[in-house]
C-alpha positions in Angstrom: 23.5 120.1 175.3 25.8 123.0 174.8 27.1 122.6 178.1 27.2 119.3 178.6 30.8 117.5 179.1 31.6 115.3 176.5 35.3 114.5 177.7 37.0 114.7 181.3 40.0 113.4 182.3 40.4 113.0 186.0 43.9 113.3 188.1 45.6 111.1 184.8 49.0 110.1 185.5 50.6 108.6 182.7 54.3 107.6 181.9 56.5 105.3 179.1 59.4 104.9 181.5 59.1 104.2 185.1 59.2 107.2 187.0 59.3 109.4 183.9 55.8 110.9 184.2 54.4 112.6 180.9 51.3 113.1 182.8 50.8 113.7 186.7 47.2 114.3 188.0 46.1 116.0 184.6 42.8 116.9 185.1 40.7 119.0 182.9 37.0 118.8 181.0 36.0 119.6 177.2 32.6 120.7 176.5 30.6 119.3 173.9 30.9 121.5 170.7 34.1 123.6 172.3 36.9 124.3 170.0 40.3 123.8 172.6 44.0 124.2 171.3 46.5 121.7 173.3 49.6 124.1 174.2 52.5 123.0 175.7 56.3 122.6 174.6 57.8 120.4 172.2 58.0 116.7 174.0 55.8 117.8 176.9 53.4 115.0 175.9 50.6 117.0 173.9 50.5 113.7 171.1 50.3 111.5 174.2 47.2 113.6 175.5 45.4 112.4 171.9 47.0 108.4 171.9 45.0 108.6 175.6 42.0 110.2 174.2 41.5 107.6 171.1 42.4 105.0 173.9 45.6 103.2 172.5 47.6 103.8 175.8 46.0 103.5 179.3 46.6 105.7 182.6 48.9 104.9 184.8 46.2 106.0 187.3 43.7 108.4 187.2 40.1 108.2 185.3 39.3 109.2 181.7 35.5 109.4 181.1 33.5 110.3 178.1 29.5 111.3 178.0 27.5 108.6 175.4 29.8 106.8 173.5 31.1 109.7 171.4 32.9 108.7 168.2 36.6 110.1 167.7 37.9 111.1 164.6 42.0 111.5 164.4 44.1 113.6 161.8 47.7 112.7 162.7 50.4 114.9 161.9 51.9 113.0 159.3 51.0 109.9 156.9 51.9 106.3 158.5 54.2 104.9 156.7 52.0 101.6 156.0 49.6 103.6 154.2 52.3 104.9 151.4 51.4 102.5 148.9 48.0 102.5 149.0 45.0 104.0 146.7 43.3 106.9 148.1 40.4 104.4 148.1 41.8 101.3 150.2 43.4 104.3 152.7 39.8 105.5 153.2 39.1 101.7 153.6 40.9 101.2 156.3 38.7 103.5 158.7 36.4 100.7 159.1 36.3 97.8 160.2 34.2 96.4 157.7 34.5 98.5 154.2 30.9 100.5 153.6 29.1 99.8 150.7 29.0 103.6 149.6 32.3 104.6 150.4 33.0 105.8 147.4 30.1 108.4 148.0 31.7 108.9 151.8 35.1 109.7 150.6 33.4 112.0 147.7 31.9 113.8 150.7 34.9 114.3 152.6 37.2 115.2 150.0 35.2 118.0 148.9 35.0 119.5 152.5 39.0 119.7 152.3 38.6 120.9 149.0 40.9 118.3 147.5 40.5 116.7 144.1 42.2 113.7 143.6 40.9 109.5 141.8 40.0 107.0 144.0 43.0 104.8 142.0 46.0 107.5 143.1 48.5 106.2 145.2 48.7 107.9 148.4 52.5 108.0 148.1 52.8 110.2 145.0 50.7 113.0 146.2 52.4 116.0 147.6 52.6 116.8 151.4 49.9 119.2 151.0 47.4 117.2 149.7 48.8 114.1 152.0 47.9 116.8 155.1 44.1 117.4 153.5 43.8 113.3 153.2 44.6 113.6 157.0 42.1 115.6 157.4 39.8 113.8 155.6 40.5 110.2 156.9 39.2 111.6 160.5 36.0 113.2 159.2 35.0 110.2 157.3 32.9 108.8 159.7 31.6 112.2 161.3 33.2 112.1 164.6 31.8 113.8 168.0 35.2 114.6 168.8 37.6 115.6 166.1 41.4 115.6 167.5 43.7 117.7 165.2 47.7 116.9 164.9 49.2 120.0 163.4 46.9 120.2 160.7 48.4 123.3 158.9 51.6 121.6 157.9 52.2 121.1 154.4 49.3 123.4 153.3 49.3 126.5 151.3 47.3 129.5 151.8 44.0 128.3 150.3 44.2 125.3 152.0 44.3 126.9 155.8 41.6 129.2 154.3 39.7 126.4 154.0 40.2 124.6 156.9 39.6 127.6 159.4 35.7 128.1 157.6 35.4 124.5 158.2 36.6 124.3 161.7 34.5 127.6 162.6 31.1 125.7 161.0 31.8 123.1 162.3 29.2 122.3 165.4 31.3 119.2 167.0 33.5 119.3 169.5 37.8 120.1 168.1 41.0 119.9 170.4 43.8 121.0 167.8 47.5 120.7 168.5 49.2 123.2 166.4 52.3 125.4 166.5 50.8 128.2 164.1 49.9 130.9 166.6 47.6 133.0 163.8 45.6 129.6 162.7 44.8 128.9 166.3 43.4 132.9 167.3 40.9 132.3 164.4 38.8 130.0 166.5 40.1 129.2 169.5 37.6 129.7 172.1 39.8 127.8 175.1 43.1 126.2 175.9 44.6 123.2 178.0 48.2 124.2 179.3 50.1 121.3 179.0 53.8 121.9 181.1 56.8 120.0 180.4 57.7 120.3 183.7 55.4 119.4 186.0 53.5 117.4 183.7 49.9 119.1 184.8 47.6 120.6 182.6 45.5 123.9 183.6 42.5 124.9 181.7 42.3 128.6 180.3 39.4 130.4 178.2 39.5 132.9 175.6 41.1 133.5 172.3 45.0 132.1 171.7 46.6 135.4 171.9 44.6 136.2 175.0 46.2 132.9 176.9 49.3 133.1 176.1 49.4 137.0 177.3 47.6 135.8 180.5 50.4 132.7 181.0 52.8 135.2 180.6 51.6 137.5 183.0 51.1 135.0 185.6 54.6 133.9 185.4 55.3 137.2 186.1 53.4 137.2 189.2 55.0 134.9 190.6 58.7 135.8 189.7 57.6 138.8 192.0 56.2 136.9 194.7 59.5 134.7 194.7 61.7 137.5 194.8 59.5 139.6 197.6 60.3 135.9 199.6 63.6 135.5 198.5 64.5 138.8 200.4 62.4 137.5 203.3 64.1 134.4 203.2 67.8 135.7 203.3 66.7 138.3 205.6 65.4 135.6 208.4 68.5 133.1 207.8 70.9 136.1 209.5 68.4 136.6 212.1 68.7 132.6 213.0 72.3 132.8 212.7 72.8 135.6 214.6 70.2 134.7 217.7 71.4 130.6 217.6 75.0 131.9 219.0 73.4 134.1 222.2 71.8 131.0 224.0 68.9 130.7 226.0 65.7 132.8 225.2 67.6 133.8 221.9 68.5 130.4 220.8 64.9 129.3 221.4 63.9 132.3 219.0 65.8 131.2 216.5 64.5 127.7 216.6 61.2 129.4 215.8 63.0 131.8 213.0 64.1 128.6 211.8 60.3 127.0 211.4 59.4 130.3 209.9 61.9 130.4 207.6 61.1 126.8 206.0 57.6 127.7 205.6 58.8 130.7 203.4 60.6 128.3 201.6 57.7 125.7 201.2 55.6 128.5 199.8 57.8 129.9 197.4 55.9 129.4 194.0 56.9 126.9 191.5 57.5 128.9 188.8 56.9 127.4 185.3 59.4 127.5 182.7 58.0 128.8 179.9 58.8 127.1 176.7 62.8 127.9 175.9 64.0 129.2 173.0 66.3 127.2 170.9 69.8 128.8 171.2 71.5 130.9 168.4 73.5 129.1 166.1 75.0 129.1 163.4 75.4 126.2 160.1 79.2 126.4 159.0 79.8 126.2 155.0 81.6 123.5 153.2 85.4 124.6 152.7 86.5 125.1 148.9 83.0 126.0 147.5 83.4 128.2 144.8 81.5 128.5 141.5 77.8 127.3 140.6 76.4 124.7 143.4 73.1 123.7 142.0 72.1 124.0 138.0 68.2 124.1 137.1 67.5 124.1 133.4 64.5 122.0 133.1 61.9 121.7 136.2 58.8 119.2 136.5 55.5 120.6 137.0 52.2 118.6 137.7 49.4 120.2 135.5 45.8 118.6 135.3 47.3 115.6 137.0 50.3 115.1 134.6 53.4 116.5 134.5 55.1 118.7 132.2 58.5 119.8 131.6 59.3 123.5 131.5 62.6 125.0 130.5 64.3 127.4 132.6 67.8 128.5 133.1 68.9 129.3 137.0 72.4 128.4 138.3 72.6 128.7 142.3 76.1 130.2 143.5 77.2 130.8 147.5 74.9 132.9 148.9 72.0 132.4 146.5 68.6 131.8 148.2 65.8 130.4 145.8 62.3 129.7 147.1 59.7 127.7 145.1 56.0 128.4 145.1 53.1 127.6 144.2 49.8 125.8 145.2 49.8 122.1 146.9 50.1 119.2 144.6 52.3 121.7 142.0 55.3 119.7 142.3 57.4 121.5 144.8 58.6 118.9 147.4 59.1 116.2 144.2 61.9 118.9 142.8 63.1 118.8 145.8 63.6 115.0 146.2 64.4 114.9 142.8 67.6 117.1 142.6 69.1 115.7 146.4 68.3 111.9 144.8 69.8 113.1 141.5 67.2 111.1 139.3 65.9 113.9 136.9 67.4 115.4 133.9 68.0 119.1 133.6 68.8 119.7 137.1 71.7 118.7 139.2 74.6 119.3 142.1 77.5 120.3 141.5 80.2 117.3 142.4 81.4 117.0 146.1 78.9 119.8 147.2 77.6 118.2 150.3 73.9 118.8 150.9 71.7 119.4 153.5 68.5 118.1 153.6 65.4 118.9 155.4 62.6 116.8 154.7 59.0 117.8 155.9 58.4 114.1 156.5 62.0 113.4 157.8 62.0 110.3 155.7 65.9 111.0 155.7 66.1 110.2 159.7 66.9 106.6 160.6 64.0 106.1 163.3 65.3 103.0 164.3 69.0 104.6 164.9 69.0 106.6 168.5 68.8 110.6 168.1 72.3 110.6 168.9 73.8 108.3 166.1 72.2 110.4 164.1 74.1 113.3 164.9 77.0 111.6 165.0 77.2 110.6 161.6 76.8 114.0 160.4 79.2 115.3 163.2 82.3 117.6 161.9 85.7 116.5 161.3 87.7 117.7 164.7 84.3 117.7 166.8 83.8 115.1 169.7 80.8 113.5 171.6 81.4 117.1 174.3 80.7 119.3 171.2 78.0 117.2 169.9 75.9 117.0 173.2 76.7 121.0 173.4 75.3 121.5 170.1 72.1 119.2 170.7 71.7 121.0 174.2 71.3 123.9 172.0 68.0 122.9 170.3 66.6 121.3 173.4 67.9 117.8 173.2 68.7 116.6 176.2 71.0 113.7 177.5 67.6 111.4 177.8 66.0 112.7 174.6 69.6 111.5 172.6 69.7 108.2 173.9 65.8 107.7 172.9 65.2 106.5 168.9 64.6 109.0 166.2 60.9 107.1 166.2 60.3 107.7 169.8 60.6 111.5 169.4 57.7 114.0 169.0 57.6 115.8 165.6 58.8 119.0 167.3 62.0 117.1 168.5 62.4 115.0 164.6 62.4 118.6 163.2 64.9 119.9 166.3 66.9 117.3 165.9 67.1 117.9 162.2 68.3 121.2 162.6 71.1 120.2 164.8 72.1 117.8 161.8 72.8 120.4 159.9 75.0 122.9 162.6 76.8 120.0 162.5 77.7 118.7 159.1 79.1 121.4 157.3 76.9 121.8 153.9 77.2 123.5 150.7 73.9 123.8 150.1 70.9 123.8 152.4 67.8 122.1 150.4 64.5 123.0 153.1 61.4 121.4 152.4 58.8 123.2 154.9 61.4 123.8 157.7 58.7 125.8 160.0 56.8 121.9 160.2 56.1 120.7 164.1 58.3 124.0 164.8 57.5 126.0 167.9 56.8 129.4 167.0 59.3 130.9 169.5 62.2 129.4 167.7 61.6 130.4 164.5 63.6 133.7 164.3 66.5 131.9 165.7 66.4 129.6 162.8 65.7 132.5 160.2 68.8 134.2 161.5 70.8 131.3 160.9 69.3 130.5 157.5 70.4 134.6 156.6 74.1 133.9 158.2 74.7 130.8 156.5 76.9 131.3 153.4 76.0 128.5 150.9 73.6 128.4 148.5 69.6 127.5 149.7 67.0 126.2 148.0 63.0 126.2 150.4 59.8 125.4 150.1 57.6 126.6 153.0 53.7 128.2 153.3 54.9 130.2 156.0 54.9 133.8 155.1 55.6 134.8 158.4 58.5 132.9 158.0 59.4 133.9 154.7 59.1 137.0 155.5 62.3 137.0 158.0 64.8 134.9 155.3 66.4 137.2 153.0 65.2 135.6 149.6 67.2 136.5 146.5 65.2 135.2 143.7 61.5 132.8 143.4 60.5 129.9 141.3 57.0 129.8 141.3 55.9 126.9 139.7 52.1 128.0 139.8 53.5 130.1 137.1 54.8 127.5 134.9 51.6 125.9 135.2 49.7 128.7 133.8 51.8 129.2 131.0 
C-alpha cells in the first residue's frame, strides 16, 4: 500500500482568465503516505493546485484522478472571514454536513494534537493568530483525512507551536502536500517536491529533502545557462556564415539556405530557461517630515493570563529610531496590543498626534479586498508621486500591470503581503507597527525587507516568530509579555 498512488493529476490545464493559463499540462503523482512540499513563486498558482485537489474549481482539460475515495482534509492559510463570529464549537460544526453526536469528543481529540487549549463557547474571532493558525489545523484533521493539504501552516505560530506540528506531521502515516514559505520547517520532513513555475505554468516532480531540491533546481538552471550560451556562440557564429555565403550566388547561396535551416534548429533547441523566483527589489520606506520627540507612549499593556486579561504597568516611550519587539507565547496578547494602540481604544498607550502609521496586519484585515491592488496603493501614494512612480514602485515587489488591475481579494497571500509592503514605500510613516511581516513571505525576499526595516528612520514596533528574521532587524529593546504573565 506504500506505493500505491493515491493522487495523480494528468496533463491539467487550468486558467481564471481566458488565455491566462495557471496550469498547462501539469502532470505529476502523490504516493499514499508521501509527505510533498508545493514550491513555486508567489502567484504561480500553488493555492489553485489545492482549490483543484479539494475539487471546488475544474480543469480546463486534462484528468485528475484519485485511488478509493480518499477523504481530504484542508488547513487554509488564514481564517474565512464568515467564521469570525463563531464558537470554536459551531466552527468545528461546520465540517460536516450533518453535526456528529460526539463532536464535542472529536474536537477534544483534535485540539489536543495541536496542543491548543481553548472552551468550546470562545469565539473564534478573539483568539490570537496563533491559536487561529492551530484551529486551522485542527478543522482539517477533524475528520481524519487520507490526504491532508497544508496552507502555510507555520504562520502565526511560535516556537512550541512549529515544534509541535513537525512531531505531528513526521508521525503522521497519511499522505501531506504542504505549501509553505519557511525553508527550515519544510527540510524537517520533506521527503519530495512538486515544482510549480510561474512561467510556464508546469509542474516537475523532485525527490529528496527541501534543501537538496532546491540545490538541484539551482544547478539545473545552471546547466542550461551553459548550454544556451555554448549555442548562443554557435548561433551568432552561423548567421555570418549565411550572410557572408547568400551574397556569392550559386553553390554558396544554396549553402547558405542550408546554414540557414541549421541555424533555426539551434535556435529551436535553445533551452527554456526558468526564471527562478526573483527577488523583490531594494527599497527603501521614507519617514514622515517634522517627527521629532516621543512617537508612541506605552504605560500600561494588556496581557491574557489563564484566559483573562490583566493589566501590567510599564513605562516605554518610542522615539525615531527606536525598534521594540514583543514576545511571548501564542494567545499572550501580542497582536491585540497591536490593534489596540493603531485603533487607539485602550488606556495607557497611545500615538503621538499627526504621527502617521504604518500598519501591517498578519491578516491584512486593513486591505480593501473589494478595491483593485492599485487603488490601494494609490490612496497611500506620496504627495508629488504619480501613477509612473506608483507602477515603478509596485514593479519593485513583483506587481505587475495585470496583478494591479486584479482585486486585493483575487491576490495570493504572498502578493496581499507584497502588496502591503509596497503600501508602506509609499506612504511616508512615522511609525511602522508589523504584526508578523515574514507571513506568506518568500524566503528570498526577506533580507531585502530586513534591510529596509534597519534603514528606515521612524520608530517600529513587531511581532514576528521568525528568529531568522529577527535575527537580521537591528532590535533596540523587547517587550516580552510572557514575562508579564509570569509575574
Amino acid at each position: 500500500m506504500a506505493e500505491e498512488v493515491i493522487l495523480r493529476f494528468n496533463e491539467v490545464t487550468f486558467e481564471y482568465l481566458v488565455k491566462k493559463p495557471v496550469l498547462k499540462d501539469a502532470s505529476f503523482s502523490v504516493r499514499r503516505g508521501a509527505k510533498i512540499t508545493l514550491m513555486g513563486q508567489n502567484g504561480a498558482g500553488k493555492s489553485t493546485i489545492f482549490s483543484l485537489i479539494r475539487g471546488e474549481v475544474k480543469p480546463k482539460s486534462g484528468q485528475i484522478s484519485t485511488t478509493n475515495n480518499p477523504s481530504i482534509g484542508s488547513a487554509r492559510q488564514t481564517m474565512a472571514r464568515e467564521h469570525l463570529s463563531l464558537s470554536v464549537e459551531d466552527y468545528f460544526a461546520s465540517a460536516f454536513a450533518e453535526k456528529p453526536a460526539n463532536l464535542r469528543s472529536l474536537i477534544s481529540k483534535v485540539l489536543d494534537a495541536v496542543n491548543l487549549e481553548v472552551a468550546f463557547e470562545h469565539i473564534v474571532g478573539e483568539l490570537s493568530g496563533g491559536q487561529q493558525a492551530r484551529l486551522l489545523l485542527a478543522y482539517a484533521l477533524i475528520e481524519d483525512p487520507d490526504i491532508l493539504l497544508l496552507d502555510e501552516p507555520t504562520n502565526n505560530l511560535d516556537k512550541e507551536g512549529i515544534d509541535h506540528l513537525l512531531t505531528f506531521l513526521i508521525m503522521y502515516d497519511k499522505t501531506v502536500i504542504v505549501i509553505s514559505h519557511d525553508a527550515d520547517f519544510l527540510n524537517c520532513f520533506t521527503e519530495g517536491v512538486i515544482y510549480l513555475d510561474v512561467f510556464t505554468h508546469q509542474t516537475e516532480m523532485y525527490v529528496g529533502d527541501y534543501y537538496s531540491v532546491v540545490e538541484e533546481i539551482s544547478r539545473r538552471v545552471e546547466r542550461e545557462i551553459k548550454k544556451n550560451a555554448q549555442l548562443e556562440k554557435k548561433i551568432i557564429d552561423r548567421k555570418e556564415k549565411v550572410n557572408f555565403f547568400a551574397h556569392k550566388g550559386g553553390k554558396m547561396r544554396k549553402l547558405a539556405q542550408k546554414m540557414k535551416e541549421e541555424t533555426e534548429e539551434l535556435v529551436e533547441n535553445m533551452v527554456d530557461v526558468r526564471r527562478e523566483d526573483k527577488t523583490i527589489r531594494n527599497f527603501e520606506i521614507p519617514l514622515q517630515e517634522d517627527l521629532s520627540g516621543e512617537i508612541v507612549r506605552l504605560d500600561k499593556v494588556r496581557v491574557i493570563q489563564k484566559h483573562e486579561p490583566v493589566f501590567h504597568e510599564i513605562n516605554k516611550g518610542l522615539t525615531r529610531r527606536t525598534r521594540l519587539l514583543a514576545t511571548g507565547p501564542n494567545g499572550i496578547g501580542k497582536s491585540t496590543l497591536l490593534r489596540a494602540l493603531v485603533a487607539g481604544i485602550q488606556e495607557g498607550i497611545s500615538i503621538a498626534p499627526g504621527v502617521k502609521v504604518g500598519y501591517y496586519s498578519q491578516d491584512f484585515s486593513n486591505l480593501d479586498f473589494e478595491k483593485t491592488a492599485y487603488k490601494v496603493l494609490e490612496a497611500d501614494l506620496m504627495d508629488g508621486l504619480g501613477e509612473q512612480e506608483l507602477r515603478s514602485v509596485a514593479a519593485g515587489f513583483l506587481l505587475t500591470g495585470e496583478v494591479l488591475a486584479l482585486p486585493v481579494a483575487a491576490l495570493s497571500e504572498g502578493q496581499k503581503g507584497l502588496l502591503a509592503f509596497a503600501r508602506l514605500a509609499l506612504m511616508k510613516p512615522g511609525l511602522l507597527i508589523l504584526d508578523e511581516p515574514t507571513n506568506h513571505i518568500n524566503f528570498r525576499h526577506l533580507p531585502v525587507i530586513a534591510e529596509a526595516l534597519n534603514k528606515y528612520e521612524g520608530a517600529i514596533i513587531m511581532v514576528s516568530h521568525m528568529p531568522e528574521f529577527v535575527s537580521q532587524v537591528k532590535i533596540d529593546e523587547e517587550l516580552d509579555l510572557g514575562k508579564l504573565a509570569s509575574k
